[in-house]
C-alpha positions as CSV (number, residue, x, y, z in Angstrom):
1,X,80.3,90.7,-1.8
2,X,83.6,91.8,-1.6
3,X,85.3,92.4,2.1
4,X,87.9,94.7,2.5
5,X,91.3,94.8,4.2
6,X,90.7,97.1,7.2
7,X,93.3,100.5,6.7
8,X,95.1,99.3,9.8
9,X,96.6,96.3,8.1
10,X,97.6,98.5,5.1
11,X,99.3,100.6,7.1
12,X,101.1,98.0,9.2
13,X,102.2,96.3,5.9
14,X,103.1,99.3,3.7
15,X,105.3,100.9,7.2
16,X,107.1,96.9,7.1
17,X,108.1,96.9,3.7
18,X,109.7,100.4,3.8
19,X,111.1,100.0,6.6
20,X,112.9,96.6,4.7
21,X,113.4,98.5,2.3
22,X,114.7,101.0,4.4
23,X,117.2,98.8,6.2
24,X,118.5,96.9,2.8
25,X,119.5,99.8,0.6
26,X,120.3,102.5,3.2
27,X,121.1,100.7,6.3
28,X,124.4,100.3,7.7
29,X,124.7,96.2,7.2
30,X,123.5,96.2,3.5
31,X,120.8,93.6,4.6
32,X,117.1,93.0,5.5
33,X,116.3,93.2,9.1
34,X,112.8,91.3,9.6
35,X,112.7,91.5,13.3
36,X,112.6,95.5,13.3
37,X,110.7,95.8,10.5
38,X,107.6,93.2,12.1
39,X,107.9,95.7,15.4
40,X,107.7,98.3,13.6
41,X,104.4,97.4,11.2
42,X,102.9,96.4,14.2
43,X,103.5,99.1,16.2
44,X,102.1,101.5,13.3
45,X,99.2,99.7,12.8
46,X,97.8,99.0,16.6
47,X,98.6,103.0,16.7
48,X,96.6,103.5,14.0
49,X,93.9,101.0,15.2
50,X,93.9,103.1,18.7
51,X,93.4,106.2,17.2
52,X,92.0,106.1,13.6
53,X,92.3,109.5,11.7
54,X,88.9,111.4,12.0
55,X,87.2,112.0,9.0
């Protein structure tokens, strides 16, 4: 039986890499910022794990 990664995490992650992504090509210092881009997965992903989209 396979488990699967709850949709919080995947949101926390995919929000993460963008936003290093984000912060290396476009940013102003040219340069990964790991500190913002941890707050902001995490922030993304406890929102979504307080309120989960209805289906």
């Amino acid at each position: 039986m396979t488990k699967k990664i709850p949709q919080f995490i995947w949101i926390g992650l995919a929000t993460a890499a963008g936003t290093l992504l984000y912060t290396r090509f476009l940013g102003a210092e040219q340069q990964f910022d790991w500190g913002r881009a941890i707050v902001v997965g995490l922030v993304c992903a406890l929102g979504n794990f307080i309120w989960p989209t209805k289906k």
